[in-house]
N, C-alpha and C positions, 0 to 999 in steps of 0.2 A: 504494500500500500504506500510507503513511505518511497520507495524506490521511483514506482506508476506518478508519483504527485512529481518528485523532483525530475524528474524527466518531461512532465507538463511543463514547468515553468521552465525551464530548459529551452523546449521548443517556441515557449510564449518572448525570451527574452532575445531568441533570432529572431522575430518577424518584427519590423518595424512599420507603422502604419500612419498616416497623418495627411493633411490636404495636400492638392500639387499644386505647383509652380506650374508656369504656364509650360516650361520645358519639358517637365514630368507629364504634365496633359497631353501632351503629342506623342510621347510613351504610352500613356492608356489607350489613347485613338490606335493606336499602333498595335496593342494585345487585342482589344476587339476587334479587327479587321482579320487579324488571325485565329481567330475565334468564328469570327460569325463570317464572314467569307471563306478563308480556307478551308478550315475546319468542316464549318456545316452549309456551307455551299449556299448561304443567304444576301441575298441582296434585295430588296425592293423595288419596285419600279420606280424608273428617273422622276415619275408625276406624285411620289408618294408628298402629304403635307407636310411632313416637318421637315425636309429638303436633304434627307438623307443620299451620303455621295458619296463616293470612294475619291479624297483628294492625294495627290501624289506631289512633295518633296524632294529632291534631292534623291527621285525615286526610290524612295520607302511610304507606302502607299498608307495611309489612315484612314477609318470610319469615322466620319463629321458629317453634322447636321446643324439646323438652323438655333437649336438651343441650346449650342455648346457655348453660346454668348452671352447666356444667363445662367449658365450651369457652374457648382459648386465640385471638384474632383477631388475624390479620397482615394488611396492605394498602400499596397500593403507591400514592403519590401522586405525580400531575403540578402540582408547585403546592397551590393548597388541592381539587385534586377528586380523590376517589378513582375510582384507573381497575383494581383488580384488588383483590381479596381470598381467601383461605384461611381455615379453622378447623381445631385442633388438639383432638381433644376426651378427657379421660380416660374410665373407666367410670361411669353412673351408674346407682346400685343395683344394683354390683357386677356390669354388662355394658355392654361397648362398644354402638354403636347399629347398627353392623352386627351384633352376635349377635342383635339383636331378629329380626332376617332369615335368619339363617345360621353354623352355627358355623365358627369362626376357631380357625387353627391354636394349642396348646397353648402353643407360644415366645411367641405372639405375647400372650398373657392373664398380663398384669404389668403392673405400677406405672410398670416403664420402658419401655411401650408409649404411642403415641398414635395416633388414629383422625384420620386427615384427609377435610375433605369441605368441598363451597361452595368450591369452585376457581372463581370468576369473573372475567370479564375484562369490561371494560367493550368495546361493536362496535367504537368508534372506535381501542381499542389491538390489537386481536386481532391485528394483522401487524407486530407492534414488539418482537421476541423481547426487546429491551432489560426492559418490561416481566417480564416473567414470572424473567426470571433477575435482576433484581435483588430479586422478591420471595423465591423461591427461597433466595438467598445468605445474605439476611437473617436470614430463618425458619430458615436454617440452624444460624449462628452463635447465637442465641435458645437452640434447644435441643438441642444435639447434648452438652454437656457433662454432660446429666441425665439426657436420654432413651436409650433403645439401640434401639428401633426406629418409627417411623411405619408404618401400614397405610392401604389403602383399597380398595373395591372399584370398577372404573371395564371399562367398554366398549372391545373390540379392533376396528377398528386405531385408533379416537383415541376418545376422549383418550388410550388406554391407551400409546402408542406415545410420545406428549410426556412421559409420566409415565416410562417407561425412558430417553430420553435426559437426564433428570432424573439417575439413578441409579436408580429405583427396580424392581425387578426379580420376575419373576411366583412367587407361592407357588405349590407341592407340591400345588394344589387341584384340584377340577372347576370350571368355570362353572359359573353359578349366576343367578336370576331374582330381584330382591326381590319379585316380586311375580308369579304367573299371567299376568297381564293385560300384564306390560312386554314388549315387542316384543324388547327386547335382552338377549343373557347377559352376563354379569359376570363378571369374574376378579378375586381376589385379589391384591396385588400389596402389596411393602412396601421400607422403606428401611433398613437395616443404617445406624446414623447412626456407627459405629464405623468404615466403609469410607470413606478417604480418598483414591480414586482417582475418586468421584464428581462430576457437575459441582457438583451441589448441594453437597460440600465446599468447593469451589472450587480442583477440576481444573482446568489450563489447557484454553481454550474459544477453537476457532480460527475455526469457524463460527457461524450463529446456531442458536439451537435448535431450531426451526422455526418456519413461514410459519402464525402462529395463528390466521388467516383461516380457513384451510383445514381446522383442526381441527374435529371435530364438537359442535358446541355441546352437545348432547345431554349429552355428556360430562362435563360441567365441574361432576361432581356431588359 
């Protein structure tokens, strides 16, 4: 027991997690591109609303969209590589980028809301729950004294399922499609950043969160 604990914190004191720089942001564009393009062979159509685009640099290609301009980036680093990232995004021109798709409940359209999406983990950490709750914890403390709620809309049973043992818990909604064409429904789901019995406050955590291997990559959107 004593062995299992020291070897947690072990691995909790390699991962370093915290907001990016604008430099590190083009790191994160750079892990989802490789994720949601290479990986699982996704891209949207040029006419999608939030202006989702494969932009290429100094050719090394990134996944950017229209509310990486109002979006907040956390990442989780092994050292100097990043192996996990999130965005936190407010409304722009007065709508979150889910209402481009779908409307969102009424509590949730305020100033003290934010839209989460671009949940990636890099292959090589998907089964290191270490990761994801150290980025989690982080992201927590960042914005829980301003914010009062996080949203996102995510696939049951995963990711939708890692995102509840998170804390985050399903809205009052229907499932929903962003698109005709998507294979999968969607559920609404959000974070009460007020609720301090969550892991993401940093609830005591006996287990790990889960085996993120086994999560469905699809997901991590």
């Amino acid at each position: 027991m004593v062995e299992a604990r020291a070897l947690e914190q072990s691995r909790q004191r390699r991962y370093v997690s915290k907001q990016l720089n604008e430099a590190e942001i083009k790191l994160a564009q750079r892990l989802i591109y490789q994720v949601f393009v290479e990986e699982m062979k996704w891209l949207p159509n040029s006419d999608n609303p939030s202006g989702i685009r494969v932009l290429v640099d100094e050719e090394i290609p990134r996944f950017v969209d229209n509310f990486d301009d109002v979006a907040t980036w956390f990442g989780t680093f092994d050292q100097e590589k990043l192996v996990a990232c999130w965005r936190f995004c407010r409304p722009l021109n007065a709508s979150f980028e889910l209402e481009l798709y779908h409307p969102i409940p009424t509590f949730l359209k305020t100033t003290k809301s934010l839209e989460v999406n671009r949940l990636v983990i890099h292959p090589d950490y998907r089964n290191k729950s270490s990761v994801l709750f150290n980025l989690v914890r982080q992201t927590y403390q960042q914005l829980h004294q301003t914010f009062d709620y996080t949203f996102a809309a995510v696939a049951f049973p995963e990711p939708g399922n890692l995102y509840l043992k998170i804390g985050l818990q399903r809205a009052n909604t229907q499932p929903f499609k962003y698109s005709p064409d998507d294979s999968q429904m969607v559920s609404l789901i959000y974070l009460d950043f007020k609720d301090k019995t969550t892991l993401a406050s940093g609830a005591a955590r006996r287990t790990p969160i889960v085996n993120l291997d086994k999560a469905d990559r699809s997901g991590f959107a």
